[in-house]
Backbone atoms as SQL, in Angstrom:
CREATE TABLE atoms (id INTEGER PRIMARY KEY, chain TEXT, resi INTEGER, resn TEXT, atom TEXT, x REAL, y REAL, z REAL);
INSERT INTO atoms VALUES
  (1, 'A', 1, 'UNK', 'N', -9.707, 23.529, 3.997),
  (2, 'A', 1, 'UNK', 'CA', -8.318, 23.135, 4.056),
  (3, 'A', 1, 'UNK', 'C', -7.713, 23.730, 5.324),
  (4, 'A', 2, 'UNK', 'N', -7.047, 22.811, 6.229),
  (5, 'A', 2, 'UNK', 'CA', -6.233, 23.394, 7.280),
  (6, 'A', 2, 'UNK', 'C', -4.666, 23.408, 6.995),
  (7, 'A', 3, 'UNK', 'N', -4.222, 24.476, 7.165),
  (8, 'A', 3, 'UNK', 'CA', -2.598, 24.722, 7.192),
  (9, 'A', 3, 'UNK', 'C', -2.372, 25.112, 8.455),
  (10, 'A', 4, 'UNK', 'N', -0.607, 24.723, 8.558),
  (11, 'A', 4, 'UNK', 'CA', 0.130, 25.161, 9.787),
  (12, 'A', 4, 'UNK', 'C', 1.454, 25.099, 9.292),
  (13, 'A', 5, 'UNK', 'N', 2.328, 26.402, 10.095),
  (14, 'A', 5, 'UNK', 'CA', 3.170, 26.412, 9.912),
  (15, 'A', 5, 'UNK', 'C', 4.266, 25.585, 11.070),
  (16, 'A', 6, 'UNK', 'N', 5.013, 25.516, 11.310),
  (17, 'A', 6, 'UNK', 'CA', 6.187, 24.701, 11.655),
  (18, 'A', 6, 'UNK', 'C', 6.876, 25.860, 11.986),
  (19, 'A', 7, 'UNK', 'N', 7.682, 26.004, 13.343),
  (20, 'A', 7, 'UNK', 'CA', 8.724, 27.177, 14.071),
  (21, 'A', 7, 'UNK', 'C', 10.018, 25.916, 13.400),
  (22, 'A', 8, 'UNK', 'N', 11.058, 26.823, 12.565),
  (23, 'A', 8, 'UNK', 'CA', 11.759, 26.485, 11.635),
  (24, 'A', 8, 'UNK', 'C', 13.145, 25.487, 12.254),
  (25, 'A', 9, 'UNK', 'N', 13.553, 26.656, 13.693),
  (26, 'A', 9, 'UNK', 'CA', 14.252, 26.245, 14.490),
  (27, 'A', 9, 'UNK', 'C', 14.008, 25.331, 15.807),
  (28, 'A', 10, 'UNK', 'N', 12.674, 25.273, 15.902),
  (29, 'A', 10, 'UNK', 'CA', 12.787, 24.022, 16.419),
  (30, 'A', 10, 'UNK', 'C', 12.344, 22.936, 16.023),
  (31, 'A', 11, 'UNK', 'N', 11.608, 22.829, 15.077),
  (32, 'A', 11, 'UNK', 'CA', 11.963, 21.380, 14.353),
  (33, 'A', 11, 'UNK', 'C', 13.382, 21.195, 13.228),
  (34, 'A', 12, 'UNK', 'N', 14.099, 22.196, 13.412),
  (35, 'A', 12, 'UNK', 'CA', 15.127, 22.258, 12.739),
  (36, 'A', 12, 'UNK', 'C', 15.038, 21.701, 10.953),
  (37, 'A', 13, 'UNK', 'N', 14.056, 22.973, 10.406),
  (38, 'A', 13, 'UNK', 'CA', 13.692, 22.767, 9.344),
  (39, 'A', 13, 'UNK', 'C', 14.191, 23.363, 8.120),
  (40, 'A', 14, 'UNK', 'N', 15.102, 23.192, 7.096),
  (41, 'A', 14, 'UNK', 'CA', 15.803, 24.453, 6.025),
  (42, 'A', 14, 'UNK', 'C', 15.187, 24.346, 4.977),
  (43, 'A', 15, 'UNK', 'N', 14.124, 23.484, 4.164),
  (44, 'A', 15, 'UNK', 'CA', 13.535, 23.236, 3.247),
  (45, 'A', 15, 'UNK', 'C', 12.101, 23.889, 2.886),
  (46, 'A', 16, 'UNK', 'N', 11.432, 23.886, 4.658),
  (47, 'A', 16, 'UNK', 'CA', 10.026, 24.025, 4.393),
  (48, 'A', 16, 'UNK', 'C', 9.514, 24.912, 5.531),
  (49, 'A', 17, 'UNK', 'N', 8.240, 25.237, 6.007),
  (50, 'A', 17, 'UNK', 'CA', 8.148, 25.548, 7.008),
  (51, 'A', 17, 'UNK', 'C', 6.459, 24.992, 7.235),
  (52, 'A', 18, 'UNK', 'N', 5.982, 25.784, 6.155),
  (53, 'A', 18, 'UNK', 'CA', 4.171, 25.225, 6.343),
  (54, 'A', 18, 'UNK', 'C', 3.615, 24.374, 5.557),
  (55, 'A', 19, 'UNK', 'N', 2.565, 24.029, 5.764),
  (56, 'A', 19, 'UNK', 'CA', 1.975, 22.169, 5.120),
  (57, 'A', 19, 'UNK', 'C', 0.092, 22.720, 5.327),
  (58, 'A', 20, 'UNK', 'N', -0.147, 22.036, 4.686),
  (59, 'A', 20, 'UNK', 'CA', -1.942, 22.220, 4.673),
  (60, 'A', 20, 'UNK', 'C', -2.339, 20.960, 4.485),
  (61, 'A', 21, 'UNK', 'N', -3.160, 20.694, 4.931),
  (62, 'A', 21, 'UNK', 'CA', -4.196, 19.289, 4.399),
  (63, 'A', 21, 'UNK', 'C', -5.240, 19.497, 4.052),
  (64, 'A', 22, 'UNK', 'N', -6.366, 18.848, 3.255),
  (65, 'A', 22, 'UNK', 'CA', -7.533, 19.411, 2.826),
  (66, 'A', 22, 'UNK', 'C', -8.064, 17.856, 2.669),
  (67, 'A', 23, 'UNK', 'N', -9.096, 17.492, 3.965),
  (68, 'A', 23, 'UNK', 'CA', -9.497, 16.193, 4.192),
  (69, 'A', 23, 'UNK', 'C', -10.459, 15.866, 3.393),
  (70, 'A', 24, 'UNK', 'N', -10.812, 16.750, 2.340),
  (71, 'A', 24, 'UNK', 'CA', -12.176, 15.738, 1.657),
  (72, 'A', 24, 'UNK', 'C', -11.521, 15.296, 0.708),
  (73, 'A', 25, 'UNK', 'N', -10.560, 15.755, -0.283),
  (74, 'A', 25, 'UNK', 'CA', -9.834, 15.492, -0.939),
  (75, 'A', 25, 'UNK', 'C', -8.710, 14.799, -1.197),
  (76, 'A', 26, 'UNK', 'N', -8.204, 14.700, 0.538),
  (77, 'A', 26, 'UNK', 'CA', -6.993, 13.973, 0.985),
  (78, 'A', 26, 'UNK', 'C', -5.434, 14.639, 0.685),
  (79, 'A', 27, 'UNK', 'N', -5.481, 15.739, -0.015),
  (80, 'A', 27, 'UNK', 'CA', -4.314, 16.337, -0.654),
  (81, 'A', 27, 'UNK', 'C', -3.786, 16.699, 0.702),
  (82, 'A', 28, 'UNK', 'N', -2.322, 16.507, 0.774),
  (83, 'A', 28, 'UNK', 'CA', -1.272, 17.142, 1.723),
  (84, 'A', 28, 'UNK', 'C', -0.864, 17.999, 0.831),
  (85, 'A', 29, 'UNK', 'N', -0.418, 18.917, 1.464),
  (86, 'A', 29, 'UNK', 'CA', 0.888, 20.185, 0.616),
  (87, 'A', 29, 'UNK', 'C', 2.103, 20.640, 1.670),
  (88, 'A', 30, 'UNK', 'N', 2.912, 20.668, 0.578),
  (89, 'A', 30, 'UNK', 'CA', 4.120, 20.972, 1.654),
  (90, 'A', 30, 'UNK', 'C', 4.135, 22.208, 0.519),
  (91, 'A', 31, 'UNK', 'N', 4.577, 23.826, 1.432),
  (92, 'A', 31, 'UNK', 'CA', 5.088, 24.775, 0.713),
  (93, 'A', 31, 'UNK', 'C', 6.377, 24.895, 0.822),
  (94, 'A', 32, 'UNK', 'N', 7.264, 24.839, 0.024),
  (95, 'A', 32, 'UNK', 'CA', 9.189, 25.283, -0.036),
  (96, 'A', 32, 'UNK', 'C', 8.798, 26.792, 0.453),
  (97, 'A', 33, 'UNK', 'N', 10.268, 27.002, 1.070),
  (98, 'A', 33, 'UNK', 'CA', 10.923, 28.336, 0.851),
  (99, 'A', 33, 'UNK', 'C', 11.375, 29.086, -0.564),
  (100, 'A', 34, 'UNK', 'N', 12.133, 28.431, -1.512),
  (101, 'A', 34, 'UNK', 'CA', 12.259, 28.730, -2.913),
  (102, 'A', 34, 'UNK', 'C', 10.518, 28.924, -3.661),
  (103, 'A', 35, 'UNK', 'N', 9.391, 28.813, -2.981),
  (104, 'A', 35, 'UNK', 'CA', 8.166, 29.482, -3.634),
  (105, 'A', 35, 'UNK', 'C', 7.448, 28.079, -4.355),
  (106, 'A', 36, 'UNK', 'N', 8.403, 27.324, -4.521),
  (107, 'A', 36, 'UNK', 'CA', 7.668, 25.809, -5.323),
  (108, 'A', 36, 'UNK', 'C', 6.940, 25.271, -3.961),
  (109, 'A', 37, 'UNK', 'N', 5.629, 24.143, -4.152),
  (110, 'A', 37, 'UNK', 'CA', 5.363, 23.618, -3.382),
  (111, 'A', 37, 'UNK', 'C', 5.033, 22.188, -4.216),
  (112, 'A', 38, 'UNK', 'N', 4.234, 20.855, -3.383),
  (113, 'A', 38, 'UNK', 'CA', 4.416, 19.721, -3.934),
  (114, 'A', 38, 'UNK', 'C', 2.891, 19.503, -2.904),
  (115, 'A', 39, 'UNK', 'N', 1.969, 18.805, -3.735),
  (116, 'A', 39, 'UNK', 'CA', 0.798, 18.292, -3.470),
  (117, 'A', 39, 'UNK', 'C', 0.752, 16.874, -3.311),
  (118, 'A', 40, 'UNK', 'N', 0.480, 15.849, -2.822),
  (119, 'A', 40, 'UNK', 'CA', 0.608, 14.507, -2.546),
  (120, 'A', 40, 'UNK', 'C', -0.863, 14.412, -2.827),
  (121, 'A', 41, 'UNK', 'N', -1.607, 13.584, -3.227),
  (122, 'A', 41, 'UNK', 'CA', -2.557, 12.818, -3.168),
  (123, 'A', 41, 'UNK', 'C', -3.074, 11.632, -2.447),
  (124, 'A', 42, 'UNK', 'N', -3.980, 11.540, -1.813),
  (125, 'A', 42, 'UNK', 'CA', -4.357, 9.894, -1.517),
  (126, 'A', 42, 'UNK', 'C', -3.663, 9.561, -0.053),
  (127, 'A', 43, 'UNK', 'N', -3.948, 11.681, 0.478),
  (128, 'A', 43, 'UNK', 'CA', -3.056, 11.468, 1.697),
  (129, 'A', 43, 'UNK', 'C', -4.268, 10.955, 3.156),
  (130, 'A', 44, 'UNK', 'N', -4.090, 9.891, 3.840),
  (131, 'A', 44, 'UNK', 'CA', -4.887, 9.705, 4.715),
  (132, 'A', 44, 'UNK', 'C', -4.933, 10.693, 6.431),
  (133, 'A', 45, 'UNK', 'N', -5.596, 11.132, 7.004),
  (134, 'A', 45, 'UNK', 'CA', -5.346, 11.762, 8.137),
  (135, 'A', 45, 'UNK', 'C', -4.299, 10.940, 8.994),
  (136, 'A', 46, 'UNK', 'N', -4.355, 9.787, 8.684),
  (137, 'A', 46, 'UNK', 'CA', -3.456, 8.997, 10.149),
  (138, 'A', 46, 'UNK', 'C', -2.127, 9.456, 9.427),
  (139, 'A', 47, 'UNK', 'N', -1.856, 9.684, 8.087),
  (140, 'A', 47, 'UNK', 'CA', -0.709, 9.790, 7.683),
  (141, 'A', 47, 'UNK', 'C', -0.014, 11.275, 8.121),
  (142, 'A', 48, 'UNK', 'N', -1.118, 12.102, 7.949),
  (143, 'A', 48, 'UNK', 'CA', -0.864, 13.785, 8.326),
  (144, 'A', 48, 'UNK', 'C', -0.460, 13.322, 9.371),
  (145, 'A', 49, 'UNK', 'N', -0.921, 13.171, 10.188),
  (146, 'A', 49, 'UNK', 'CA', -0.732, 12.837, 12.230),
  (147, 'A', 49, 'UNK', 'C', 0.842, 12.102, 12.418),
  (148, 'A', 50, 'UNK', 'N', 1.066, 11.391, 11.573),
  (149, 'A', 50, 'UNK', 'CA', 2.549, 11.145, 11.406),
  (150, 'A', 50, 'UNK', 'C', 3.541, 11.632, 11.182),
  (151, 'A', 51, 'UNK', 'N', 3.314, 12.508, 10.089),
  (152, 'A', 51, 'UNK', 'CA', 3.705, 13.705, 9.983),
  (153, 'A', 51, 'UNK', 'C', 4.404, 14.997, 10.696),
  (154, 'A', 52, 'UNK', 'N', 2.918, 15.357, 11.382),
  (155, 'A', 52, 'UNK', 'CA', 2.666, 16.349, 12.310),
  (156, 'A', 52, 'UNK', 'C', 3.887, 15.699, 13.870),
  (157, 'A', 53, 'UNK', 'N', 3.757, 14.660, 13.916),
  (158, 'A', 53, 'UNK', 'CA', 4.288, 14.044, 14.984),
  (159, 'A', 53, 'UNK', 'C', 5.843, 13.521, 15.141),
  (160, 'A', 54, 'UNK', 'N', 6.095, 13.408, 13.526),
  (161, 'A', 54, 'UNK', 'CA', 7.070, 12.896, 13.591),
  (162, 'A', 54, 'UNK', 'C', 8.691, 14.149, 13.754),
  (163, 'A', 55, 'UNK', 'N', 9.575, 13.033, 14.251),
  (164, 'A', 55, 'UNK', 'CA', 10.942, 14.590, 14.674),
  (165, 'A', 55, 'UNK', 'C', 11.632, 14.858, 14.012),
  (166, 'A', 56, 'UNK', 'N', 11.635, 14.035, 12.576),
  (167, 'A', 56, 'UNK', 'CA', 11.958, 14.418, 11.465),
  (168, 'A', 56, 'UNK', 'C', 11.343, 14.560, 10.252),
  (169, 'A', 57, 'UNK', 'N', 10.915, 15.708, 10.187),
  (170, 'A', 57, 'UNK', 'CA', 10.070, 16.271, 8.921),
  (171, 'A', 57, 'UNK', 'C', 10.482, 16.298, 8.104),
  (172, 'A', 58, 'UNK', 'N', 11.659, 16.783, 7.751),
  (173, 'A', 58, 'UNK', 'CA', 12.365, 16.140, 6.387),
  (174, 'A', 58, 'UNK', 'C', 12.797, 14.983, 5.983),
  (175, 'A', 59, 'UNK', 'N', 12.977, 14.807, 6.860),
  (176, 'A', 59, 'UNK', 'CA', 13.211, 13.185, 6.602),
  (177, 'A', 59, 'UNK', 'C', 11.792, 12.074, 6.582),
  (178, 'A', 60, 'UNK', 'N', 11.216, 12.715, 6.923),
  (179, 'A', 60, 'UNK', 'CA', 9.957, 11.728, 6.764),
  (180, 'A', 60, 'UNK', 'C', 8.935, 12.332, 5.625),
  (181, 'A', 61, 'UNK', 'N', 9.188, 13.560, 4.597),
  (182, 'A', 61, 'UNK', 'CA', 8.868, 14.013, 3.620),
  (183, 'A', 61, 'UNK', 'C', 9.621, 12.887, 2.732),
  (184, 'A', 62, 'UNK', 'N', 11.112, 13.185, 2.606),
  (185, 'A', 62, 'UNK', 'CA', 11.719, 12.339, 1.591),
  (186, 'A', 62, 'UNK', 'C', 11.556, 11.192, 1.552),
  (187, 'A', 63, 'UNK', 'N', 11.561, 10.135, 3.031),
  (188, 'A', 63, 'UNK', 'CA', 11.757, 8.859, 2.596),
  (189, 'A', 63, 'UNK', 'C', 9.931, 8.184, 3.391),
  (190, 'A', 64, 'UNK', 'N', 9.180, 8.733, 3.463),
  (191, 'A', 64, 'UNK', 'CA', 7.797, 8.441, 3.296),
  (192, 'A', 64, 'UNK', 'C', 6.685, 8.548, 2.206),
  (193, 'A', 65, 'UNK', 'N', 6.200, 10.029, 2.365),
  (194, 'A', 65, 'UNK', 'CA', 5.922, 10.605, 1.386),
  (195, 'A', 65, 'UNK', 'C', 6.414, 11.180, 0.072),
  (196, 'A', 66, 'UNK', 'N', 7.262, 10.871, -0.556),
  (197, 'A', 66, 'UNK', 'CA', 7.518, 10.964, -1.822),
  (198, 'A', 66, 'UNK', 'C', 7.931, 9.504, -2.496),
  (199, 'A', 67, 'UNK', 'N', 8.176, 8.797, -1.260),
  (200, 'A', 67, 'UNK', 'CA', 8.252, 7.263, -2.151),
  (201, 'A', 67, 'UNK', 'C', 6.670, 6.509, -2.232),
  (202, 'A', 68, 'UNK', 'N', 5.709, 6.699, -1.190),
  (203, 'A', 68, 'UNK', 'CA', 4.617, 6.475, -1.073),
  (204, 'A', 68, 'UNK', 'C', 3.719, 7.037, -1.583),
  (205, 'A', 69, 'UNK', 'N', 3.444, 8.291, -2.240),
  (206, 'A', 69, 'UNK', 'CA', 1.958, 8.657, -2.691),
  (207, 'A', 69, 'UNK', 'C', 2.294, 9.635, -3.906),
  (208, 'A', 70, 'UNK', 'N', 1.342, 9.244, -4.643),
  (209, 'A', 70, 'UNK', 'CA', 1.667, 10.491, -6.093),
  (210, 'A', 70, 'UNK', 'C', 1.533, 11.463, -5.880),
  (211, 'A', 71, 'UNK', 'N', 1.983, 12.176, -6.386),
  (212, 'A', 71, 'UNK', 'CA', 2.588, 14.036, -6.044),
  (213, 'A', 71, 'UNK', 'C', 2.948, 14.835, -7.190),
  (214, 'A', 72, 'UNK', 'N', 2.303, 16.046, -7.324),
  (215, 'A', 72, 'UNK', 'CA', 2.076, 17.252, -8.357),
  (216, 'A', 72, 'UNK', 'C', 3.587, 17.822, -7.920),
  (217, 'A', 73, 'UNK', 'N', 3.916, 18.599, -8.244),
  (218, 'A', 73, 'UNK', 'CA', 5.369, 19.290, -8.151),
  (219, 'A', 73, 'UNK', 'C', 5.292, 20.641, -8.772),
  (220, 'A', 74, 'UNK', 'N', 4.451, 21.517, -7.780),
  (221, 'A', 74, 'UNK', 'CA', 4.754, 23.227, -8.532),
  (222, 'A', 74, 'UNK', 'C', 5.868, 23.794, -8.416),
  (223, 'A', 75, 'UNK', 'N', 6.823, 24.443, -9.956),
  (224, 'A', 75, 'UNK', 'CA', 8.008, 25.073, -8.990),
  (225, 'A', 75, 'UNK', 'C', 7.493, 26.389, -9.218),
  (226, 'A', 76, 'UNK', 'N', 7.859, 27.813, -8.821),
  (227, 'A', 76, 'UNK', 'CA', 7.750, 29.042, -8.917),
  (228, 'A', 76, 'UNK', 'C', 9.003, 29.984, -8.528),
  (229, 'A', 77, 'UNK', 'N', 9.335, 30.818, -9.434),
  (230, 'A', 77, 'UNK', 'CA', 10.495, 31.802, -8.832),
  (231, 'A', 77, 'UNK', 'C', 9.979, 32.868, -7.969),
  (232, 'A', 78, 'UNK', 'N', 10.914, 33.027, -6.799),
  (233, 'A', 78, 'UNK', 'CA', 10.696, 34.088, -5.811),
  (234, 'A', 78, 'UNK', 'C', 11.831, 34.853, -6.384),
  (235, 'A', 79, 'UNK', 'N', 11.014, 36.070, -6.829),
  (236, 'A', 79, 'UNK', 'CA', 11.980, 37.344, -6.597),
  (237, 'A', 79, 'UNK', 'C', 12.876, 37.590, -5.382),
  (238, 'A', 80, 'UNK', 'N', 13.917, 37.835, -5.942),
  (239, 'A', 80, 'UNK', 'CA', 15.333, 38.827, -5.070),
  (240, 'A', 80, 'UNK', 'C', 15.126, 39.884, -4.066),
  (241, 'A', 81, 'UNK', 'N', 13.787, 40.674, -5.047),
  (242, 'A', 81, 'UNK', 'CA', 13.825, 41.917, -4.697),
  (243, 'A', 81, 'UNK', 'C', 13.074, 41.845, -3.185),
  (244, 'A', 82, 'UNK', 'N', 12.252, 40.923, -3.402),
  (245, 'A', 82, 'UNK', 'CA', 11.273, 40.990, -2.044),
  (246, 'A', 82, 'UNK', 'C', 11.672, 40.890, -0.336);
């Protein structure tokens, strides 16, 4: 599985920062800041590369990938204290 993170302020990102792909499987992951992350399935590399490329990452999370491919939805609480 390859991950990368995303510099927050310059893709001007408040939701997310790092993403992994894992090509035999095809799973994308986007990790939240709030500790939940969301797994997509049935993700193709040309689609990552779109992704990766595109200048709006949030916006091309919401209105690509979540209308296009089935997706697991972990939430998790992040402690205060940390």
């Amino acid at each position: 599985m390859k991950s990368t993170t995303f510099d927050r302020k310059l893709w001007n990102l408040s939701s997310f920062e790092k993403v992994s792909y894992n090509k035999c499987n095809q799973i994308f992951t986007v990790y939240f800041h709030n500790g939940s992350q969301i797994d997509f399935s049935e993700v193709t590399e040309e689609t990552v590369f779109q992704f990766v490329i595109s200048i709006d990452k949030e916006n091309y999370l919401q209105s690509h990938l979540l209308v296009n491919f089935p997706y697991i939805q972990y939430t998790t609480r992040v402690s205060k204290l940390s």
